[in-house]
Kinemage of the C-alpha trace (Angstrom):
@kinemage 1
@onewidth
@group {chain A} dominant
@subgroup {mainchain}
@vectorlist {calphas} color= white
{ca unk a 1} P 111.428 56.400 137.241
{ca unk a 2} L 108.088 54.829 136.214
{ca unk a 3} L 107.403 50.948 137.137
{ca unk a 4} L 105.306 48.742 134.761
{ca unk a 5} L 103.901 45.438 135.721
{ca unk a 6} L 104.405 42.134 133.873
{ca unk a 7} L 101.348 42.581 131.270
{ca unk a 8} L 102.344 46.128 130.619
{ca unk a 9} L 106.247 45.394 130.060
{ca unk a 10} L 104.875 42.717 127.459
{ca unk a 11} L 102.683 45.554 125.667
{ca unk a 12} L 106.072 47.541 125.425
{ca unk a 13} L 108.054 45.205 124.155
{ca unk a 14} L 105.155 43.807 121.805
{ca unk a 15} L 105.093 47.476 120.174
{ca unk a 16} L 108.815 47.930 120.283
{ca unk a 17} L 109.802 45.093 118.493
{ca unk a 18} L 108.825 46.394 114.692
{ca unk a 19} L 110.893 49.643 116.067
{ca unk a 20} L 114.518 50.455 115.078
{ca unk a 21} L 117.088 52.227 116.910
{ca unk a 22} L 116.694 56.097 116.470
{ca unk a 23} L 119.655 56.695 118.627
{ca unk a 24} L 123.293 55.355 119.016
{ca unk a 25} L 125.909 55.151 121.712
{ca unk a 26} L 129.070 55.318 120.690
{ca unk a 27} L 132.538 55.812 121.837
{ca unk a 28} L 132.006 58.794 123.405
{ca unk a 29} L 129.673 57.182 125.893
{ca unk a 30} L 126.428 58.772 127.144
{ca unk a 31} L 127.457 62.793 126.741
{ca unk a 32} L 125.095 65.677 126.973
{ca unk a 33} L 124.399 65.754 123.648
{ca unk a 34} L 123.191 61.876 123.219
{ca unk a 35} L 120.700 62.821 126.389
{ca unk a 36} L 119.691 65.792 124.727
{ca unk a 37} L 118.867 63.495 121.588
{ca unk a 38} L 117.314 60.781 123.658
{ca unk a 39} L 115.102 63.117 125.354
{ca unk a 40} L 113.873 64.393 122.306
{ca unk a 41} L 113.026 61.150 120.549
{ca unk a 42} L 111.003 60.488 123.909
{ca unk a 43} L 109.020 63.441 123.790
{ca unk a 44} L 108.689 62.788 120.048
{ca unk a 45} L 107.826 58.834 119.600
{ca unk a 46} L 107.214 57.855 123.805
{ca unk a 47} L 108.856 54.499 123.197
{ca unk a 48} L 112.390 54.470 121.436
{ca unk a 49} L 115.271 51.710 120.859
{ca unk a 50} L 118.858 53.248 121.706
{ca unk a 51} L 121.614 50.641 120.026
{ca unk a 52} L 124.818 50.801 121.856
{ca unk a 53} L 128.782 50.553 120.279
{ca unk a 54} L 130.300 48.678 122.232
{ca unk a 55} L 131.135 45.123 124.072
{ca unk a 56} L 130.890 45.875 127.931
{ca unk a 57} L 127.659 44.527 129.167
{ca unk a 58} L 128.286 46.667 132.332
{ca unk a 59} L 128.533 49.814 130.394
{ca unk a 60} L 125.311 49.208 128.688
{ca unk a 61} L 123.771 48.257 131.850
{ca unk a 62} L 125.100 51.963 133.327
{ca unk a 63} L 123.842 53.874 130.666
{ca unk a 64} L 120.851 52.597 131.050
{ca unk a 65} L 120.063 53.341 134.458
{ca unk a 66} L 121.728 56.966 133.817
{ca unk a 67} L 119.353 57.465 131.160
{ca unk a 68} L 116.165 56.482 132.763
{ca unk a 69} L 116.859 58.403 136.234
{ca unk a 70} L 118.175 61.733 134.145
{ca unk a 71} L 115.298 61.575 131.787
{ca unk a 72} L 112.840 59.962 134.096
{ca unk a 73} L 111.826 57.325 131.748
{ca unk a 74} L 111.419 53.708 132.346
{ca unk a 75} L 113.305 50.739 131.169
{ca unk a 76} L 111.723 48.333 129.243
{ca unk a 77} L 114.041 45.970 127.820
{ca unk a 78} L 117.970 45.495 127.718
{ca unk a 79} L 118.760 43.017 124.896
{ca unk a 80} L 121.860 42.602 123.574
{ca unk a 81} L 123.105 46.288 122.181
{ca unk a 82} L 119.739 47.416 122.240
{ca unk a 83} L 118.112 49.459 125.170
{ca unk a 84} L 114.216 50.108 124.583
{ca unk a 85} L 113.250 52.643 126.861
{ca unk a 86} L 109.591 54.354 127.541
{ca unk a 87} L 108.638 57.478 128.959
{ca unk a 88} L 105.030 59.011 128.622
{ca unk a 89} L 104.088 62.433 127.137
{ca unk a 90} L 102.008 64.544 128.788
{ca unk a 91} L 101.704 67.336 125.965
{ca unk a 92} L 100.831 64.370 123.510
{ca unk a 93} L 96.951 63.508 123.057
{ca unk a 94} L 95.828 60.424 124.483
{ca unk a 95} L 95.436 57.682 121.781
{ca unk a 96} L 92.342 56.453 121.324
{ca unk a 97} L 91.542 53.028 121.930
{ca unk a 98} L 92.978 50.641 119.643
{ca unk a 99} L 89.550 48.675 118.687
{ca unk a 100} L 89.440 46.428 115.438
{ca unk a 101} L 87.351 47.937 112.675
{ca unk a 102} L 84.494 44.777 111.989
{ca unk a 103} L 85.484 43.290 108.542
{ca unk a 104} L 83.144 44.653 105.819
{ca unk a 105} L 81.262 42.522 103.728
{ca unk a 106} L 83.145 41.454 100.477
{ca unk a 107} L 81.496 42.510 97.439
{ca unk a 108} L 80.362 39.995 95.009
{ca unk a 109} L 80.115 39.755 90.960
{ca unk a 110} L 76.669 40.048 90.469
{ca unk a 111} L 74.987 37.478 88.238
{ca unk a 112} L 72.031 39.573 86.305
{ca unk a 113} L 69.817 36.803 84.902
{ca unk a 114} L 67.294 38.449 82.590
């Protein structure tokens, strides 16, 4: 299971927050087939929100930590029903750096004076 510092568990849960769930917990708990779906959004998107039925804060807590040492990903956040977990790809292509493109000059009316 990975570890993150402070600044990097910020970054996570800066890009996570526009994110919805792409994967629900239900009554059935955490079966094979949720894990099999989990692990597939993480290969897929590196960063997913799991929302979780149900009111036992324990239970969410469990399935958590089940998740992340099954599927060797990392928790980033526990917040209410939501569970935001990470895990890197190693097949994907590194992104390249986010840099801000410099503003471009606004075009003006041009005045023709003749």
């Amino acid at each position: 299971m990975q570890q993150f510092n402070s600044a990097q568990v910020r970054e996570l849960r800066a890009r996570a927050h526009g994110l919805n769930p792409v994967v629900s917990i239900a009554e059935n708990g955490l079966s094979d087939a949720v894990l099999k779906e989990i692990d597939v959004c993480l290969k897929a998107h590196e960063l997913i929100k799991i929302r979780v039925y149900g009111d036992s804060r324990d239970d969410r807590e469990a399935y958590l930590k089940r998740l992340c040492e099954e599927l060797a990903a990392a928790p980033v956040q526990h917040i209410g029903k939501l569970l935001v977990v990470y895990r890197e790809n190693p097949e994907k292509p590194a992104a390249k750096s986010a840099k801000p493109r410099p503003n471009e000059p606004r075009r003006t009316k041009r005045s023709f004076q003749g």
